[in-house]
Backbone as JSON, one array per atom type, in Angstrom:
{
  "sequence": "XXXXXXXXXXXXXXXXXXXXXXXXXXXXXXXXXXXXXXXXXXXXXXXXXXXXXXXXXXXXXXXXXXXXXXXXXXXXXXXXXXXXXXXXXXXXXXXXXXXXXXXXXXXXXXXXXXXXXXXXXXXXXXXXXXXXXXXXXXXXXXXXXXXXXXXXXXXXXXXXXXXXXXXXXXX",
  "N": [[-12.23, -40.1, 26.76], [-9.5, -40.49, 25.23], [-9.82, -40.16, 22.13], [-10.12, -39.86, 18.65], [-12.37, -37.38, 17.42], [-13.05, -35.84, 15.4], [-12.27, -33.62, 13.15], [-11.04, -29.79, 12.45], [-10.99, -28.47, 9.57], [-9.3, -26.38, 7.45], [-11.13, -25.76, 5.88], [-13.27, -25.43, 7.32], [-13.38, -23.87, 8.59], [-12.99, -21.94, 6.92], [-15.61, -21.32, 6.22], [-16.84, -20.87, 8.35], [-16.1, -18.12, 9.08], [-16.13, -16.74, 6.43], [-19.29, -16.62, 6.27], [-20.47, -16.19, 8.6], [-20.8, -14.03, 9.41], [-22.81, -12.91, 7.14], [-24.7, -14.92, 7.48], [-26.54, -14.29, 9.63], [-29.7, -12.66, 9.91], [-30.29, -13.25, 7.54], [-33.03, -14.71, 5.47], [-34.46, -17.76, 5.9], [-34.77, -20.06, 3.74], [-36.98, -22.15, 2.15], [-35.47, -24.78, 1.36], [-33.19, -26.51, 1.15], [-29.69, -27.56, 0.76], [-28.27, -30.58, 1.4], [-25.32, -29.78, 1.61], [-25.84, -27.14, 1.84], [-26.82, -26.78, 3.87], [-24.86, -28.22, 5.83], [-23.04, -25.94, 5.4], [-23.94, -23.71, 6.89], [-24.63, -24.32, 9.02], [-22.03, -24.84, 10.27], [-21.25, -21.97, 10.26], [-22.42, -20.95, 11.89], [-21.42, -22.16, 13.77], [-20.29, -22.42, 17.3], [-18.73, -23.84, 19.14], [-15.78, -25.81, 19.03], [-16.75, -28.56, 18.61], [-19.06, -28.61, 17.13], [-18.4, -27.41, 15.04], [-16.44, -28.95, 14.12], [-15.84, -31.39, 10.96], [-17.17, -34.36, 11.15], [-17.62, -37.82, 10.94], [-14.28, -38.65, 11.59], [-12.11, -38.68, 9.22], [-9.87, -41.08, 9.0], [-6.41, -43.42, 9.03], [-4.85, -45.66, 9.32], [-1.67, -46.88, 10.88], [-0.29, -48.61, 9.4], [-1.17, -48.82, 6.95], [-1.16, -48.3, 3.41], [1.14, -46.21, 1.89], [-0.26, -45.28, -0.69], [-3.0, -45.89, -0.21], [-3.42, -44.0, 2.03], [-3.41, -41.95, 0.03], [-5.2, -42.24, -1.67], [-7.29, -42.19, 0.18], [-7.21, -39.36, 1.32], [-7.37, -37.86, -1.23], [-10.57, -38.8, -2.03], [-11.96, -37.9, -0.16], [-11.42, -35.44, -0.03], [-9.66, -34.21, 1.61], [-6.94, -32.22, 3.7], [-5.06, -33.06, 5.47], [-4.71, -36.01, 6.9], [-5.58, -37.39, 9.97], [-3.83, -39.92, 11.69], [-4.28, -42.96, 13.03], [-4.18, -45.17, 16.1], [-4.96, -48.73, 16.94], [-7.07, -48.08, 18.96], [-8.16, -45.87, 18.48], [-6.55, -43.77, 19.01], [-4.92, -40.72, 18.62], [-1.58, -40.92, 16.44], [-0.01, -39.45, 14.84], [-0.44, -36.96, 11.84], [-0.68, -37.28, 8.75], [-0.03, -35.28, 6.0], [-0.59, -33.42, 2.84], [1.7, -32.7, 1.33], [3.32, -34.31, 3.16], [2.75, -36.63, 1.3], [3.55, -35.94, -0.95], [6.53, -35.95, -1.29], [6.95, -38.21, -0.67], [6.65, -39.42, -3.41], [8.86, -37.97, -4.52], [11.46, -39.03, -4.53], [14.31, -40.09, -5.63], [15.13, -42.91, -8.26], [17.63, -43.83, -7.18], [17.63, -43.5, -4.7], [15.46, -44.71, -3.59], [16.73, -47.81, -4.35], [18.81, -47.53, -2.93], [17.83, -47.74, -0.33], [16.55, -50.23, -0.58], [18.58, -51.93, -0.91], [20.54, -51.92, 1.44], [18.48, -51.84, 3.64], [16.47, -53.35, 3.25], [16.55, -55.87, 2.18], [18.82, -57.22, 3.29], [17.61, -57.93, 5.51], [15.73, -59.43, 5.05], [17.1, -61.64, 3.68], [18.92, -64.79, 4.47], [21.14, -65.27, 3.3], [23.94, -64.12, 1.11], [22.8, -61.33, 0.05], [23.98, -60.33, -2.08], [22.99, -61.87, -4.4], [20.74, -61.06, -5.12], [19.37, -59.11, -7.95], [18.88, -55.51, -8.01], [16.72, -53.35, -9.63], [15.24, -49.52, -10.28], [13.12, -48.24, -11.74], [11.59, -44.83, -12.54], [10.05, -45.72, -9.63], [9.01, -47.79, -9.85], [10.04, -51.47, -9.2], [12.52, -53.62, -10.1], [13.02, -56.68, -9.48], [15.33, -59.22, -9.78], [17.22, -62.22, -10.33], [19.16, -65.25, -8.28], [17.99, -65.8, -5.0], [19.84, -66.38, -2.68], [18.42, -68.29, 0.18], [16.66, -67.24, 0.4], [13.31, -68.02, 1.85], [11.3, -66.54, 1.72], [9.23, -65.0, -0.38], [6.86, -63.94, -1.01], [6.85, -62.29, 1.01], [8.9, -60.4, 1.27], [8.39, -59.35, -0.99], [6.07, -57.73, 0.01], [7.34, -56.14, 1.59], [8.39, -54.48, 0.25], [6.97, -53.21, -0.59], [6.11, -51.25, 0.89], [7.98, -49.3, 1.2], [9.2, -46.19, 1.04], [7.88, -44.47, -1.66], [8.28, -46.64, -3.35], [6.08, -47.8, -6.72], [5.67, -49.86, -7.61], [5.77, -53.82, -8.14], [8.17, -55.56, -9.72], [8.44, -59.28, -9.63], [11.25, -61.05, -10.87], [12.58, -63.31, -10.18], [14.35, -66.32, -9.79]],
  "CA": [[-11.11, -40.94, 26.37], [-8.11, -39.51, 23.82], [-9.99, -40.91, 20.93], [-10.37, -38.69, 17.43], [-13.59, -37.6, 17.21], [-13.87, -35.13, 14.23], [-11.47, -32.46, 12.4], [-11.53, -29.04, 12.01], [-10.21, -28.11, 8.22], [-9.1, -24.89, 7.14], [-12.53, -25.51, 5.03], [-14.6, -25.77, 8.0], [-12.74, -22.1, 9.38], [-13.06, -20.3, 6.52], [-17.27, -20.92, 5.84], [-17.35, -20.17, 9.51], [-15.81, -17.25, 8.76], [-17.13, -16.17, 5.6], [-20.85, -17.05, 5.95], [-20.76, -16.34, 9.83], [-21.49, -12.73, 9.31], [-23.51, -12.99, 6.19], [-26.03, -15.79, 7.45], [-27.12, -14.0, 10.36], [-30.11, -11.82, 9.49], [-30.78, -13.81, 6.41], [-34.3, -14.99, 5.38], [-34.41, -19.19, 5.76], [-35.54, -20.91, 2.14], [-37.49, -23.63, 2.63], [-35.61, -26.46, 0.73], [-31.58, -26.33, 1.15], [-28.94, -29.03, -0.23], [-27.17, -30.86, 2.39], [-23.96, -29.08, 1.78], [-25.86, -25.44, 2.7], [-27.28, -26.68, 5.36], [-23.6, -27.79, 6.62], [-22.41, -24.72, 5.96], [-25.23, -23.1, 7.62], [-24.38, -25.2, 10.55], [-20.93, -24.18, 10.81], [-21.22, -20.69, 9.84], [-23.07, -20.41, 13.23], [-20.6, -22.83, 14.92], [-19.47, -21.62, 18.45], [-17.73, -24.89, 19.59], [-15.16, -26.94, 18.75], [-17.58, -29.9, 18.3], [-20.3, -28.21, 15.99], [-17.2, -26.77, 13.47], [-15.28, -29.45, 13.1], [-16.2, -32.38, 10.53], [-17.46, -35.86, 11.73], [-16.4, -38.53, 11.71], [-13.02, -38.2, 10.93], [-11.41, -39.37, 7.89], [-8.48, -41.34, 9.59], [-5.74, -43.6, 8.71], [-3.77, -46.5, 10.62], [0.01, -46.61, 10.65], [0.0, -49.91, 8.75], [-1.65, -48.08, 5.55], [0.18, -47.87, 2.75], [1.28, -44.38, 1.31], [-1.3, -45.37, -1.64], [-4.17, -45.82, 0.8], [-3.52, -42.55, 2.47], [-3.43, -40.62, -0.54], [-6.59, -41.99, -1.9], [-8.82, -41.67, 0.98], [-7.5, -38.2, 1.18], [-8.77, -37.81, -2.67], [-11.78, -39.17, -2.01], [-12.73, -37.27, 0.72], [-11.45, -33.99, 0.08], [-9.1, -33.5, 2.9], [-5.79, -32.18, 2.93], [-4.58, -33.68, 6.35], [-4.87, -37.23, 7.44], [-5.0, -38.13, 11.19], [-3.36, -41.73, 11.9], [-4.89, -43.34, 14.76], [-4.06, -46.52, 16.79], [-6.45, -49.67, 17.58], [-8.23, -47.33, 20.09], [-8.68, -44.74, 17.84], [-5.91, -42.09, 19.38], [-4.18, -39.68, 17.97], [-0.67, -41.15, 16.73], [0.47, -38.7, 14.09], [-1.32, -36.69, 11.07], [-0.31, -36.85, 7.28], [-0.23, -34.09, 4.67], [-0.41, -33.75, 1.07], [3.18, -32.41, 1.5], [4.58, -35.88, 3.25], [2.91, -37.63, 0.46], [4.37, -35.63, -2.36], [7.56, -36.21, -0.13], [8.16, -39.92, -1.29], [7.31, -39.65, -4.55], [9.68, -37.42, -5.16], [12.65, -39.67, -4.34], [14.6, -40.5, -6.4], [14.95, -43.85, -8.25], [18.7, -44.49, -6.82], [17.75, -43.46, -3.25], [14.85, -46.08, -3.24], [17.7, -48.61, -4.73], [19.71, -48.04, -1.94], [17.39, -48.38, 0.48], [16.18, -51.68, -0.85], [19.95, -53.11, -0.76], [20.71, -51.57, 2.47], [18.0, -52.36, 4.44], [15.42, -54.17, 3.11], [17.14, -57.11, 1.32], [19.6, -58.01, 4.32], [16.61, -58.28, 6.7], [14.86, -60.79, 3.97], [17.69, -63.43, 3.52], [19.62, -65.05, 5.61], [22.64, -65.83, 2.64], [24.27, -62.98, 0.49], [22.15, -60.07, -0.73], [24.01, -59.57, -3.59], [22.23, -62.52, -5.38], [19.25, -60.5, -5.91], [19.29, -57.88, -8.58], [17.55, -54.81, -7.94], [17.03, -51.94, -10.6], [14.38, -49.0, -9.72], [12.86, -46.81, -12.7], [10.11, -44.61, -11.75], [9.69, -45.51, -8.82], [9.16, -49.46, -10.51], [11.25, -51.91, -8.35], [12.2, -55.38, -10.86], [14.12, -58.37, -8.48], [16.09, -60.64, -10.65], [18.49, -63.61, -9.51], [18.61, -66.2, -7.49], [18.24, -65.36, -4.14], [20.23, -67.62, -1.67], [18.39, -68.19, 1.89], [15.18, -66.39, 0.86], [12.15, -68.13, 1.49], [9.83, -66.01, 2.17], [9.6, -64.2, -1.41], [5.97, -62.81, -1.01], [7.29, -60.85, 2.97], [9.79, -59.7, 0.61], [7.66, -58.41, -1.95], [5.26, -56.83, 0.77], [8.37, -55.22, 2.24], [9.57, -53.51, -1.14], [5.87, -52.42, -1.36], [6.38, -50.03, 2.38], [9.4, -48.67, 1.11], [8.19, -44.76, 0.05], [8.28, -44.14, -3.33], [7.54, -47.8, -4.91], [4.98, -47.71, -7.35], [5.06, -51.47, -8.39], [7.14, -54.47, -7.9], [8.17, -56.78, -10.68], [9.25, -60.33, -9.75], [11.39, -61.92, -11.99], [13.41, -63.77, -9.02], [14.47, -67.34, -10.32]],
  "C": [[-10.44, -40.29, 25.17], [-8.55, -39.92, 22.46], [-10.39, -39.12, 19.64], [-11.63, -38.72, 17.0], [-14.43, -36.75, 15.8], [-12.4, -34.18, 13.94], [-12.04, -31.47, 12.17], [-10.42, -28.21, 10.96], [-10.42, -26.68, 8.32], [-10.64, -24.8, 6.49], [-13.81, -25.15, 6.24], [-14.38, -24.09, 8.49], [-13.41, -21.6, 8.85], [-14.96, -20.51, 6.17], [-17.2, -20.74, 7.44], [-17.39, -18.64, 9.31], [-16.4, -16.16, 7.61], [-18.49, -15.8, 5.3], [-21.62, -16.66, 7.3], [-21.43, -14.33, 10.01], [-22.95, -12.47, 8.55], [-24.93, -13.87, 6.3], [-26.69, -14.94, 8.65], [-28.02, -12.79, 9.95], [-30.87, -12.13, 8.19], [-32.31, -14.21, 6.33], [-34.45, -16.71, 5.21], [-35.21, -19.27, 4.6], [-35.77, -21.97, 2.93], [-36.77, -24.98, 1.86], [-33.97, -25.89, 0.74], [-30.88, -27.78, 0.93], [-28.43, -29.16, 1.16], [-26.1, -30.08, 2.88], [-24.49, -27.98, 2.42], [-26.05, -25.53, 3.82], [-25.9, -26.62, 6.7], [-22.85, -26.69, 6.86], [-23.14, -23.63, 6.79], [-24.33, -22.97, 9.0], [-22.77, -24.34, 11.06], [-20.85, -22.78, 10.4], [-22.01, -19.86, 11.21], [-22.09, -21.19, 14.13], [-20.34, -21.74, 16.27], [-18.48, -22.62, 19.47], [-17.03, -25.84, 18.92], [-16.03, -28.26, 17.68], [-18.62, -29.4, 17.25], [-19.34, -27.68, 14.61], [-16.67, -27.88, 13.21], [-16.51, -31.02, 11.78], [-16.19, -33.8, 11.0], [-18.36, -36.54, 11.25], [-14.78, -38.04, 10.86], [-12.44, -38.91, 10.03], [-10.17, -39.75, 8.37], [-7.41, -42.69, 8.66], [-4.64, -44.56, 9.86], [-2.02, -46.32, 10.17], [0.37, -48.21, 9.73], [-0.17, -49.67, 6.99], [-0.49, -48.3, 4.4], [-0.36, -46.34, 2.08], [0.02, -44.09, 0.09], [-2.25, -45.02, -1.25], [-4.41, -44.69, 1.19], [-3.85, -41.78, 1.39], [-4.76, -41.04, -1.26], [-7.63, -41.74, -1.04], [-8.67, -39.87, 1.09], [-7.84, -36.84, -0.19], [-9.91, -37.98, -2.2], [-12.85, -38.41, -0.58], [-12.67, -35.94, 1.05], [-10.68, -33.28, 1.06], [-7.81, -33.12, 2.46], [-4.53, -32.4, 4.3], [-5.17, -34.97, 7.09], [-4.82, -37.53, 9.15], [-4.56, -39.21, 11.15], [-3.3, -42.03, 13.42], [-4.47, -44.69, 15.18], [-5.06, -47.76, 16.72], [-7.3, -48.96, 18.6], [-8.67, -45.96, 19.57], [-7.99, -43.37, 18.08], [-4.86, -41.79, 18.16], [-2.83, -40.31, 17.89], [0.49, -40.3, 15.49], [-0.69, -37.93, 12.92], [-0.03, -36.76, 9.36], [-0.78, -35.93, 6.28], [-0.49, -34.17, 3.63], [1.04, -33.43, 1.06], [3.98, -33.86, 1.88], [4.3, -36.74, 1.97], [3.57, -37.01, -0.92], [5.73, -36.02, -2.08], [8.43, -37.51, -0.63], [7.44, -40.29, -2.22], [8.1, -38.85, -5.22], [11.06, -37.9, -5.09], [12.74, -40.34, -5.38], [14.96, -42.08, -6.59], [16.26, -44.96, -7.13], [18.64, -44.6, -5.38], [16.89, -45.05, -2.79], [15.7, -47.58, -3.39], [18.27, -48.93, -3.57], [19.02, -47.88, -0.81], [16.91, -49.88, 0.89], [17.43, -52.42, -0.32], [20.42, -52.61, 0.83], [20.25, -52.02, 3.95], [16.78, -53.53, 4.29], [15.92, -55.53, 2.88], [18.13, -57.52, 2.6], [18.41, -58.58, 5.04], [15.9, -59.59, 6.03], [15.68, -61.63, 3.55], [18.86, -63.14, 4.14], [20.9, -65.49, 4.44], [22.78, -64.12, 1.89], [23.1, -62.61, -0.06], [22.44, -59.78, -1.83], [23.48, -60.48, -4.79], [20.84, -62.36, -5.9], [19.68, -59.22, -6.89], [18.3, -56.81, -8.17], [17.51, -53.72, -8.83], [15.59, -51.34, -9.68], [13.94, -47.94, -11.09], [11.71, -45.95, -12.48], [9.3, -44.7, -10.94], [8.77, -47.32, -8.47], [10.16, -50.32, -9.95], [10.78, -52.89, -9.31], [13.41, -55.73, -10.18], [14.58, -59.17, -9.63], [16.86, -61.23, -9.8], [18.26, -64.35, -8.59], [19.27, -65.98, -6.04], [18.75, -66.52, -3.07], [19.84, -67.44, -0.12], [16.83, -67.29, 1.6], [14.23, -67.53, 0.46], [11.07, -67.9, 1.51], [9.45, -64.84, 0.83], [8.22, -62.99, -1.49], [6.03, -61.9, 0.43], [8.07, -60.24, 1.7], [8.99, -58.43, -0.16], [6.69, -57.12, -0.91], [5.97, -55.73, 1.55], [8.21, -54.13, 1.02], [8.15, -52.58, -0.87], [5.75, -50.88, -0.23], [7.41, -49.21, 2.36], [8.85, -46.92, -0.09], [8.82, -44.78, -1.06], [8.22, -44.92, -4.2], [6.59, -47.58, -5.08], [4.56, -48.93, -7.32], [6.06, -52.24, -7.92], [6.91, -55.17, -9.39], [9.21, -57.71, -9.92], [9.64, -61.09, -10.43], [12.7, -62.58, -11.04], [13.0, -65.69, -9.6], [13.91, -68.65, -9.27]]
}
């Protein structure tokens, strides 16, 4: 079945590579750390399935950009799969897409907010919300006519690449 069953990182290549000459011939120590042993392991790889790393460090499409970029801290990777409810393959993320949107700027995020976000979230004029953006810091002021759904709102602003934070100061 199309499901993601493991990754194989440039890390997993190059100790194949590096260690794949060098371990063969060697003299086994009796007491090895986890890690040697993995590289052991893949340094003899000859399939797919014995090189790559498993399980896979994945990522749903619901995530937020935050989420992604800490699990791929925390686990050392430097590409994300993003998998479905069945576990397939439905795109991969980089360290590149995530540098990506925070590098937008504060006015672009601005006018995405008033553009698209803020029509879709009230049903009376848009322009009774304030929106400023500094850093990547979204603060709401005014009184919004027709919105009552103020925390969808907020959870919107928060999917929009490049917010850091929200402040509500919405009357």
């Amino acid at each position: 079945a199309e499901r993601v069953l493991g990754v194989i990182s440039e890390t997993d290549l190059l100790q194949h590579q590096a260690q794949g000459d060098e371990g063969r011939g060697r003299v086994r120590l009796p007491k090895r750390t986890r890690a040697a042993r993995t590289a052991l392991a893949k340094a003899r790889a000859r399939t797919a399935e014995n090189l790559m790393s498993q399980p896979a460090v994945t990522a749903t499409p619901e995530q937020y950009v935050t989420e992604a970029a800490r699990l791929m801290c925390e686990h050392r990777v430097e590409r994300l799969p993003v998998v479905d409810d069945k576990n397939r393959l439905v795109g991969i993320v980089t360290r590149g897409d995530l540098l990506r949107v925070f590098l937008r700027t504060d006015e672009e995020i601005r006018r995405e907010i008033l553009d698209d976000v803020l029509p879709r979230a009230t049903e009376g004029p848009a322009h009774t919300v304030a929106v400023s953006v500094r850093d990547g810091m979204v603060t709401l002021s005014g009184r919004p006519v027709g919105l009552s759904d103020v925390p969808l709102l907020i959870r919107r602003l928060w999917r929009v690449d490049g917010v850091v934070g929200v402040v509500n100061r919405l009357a």
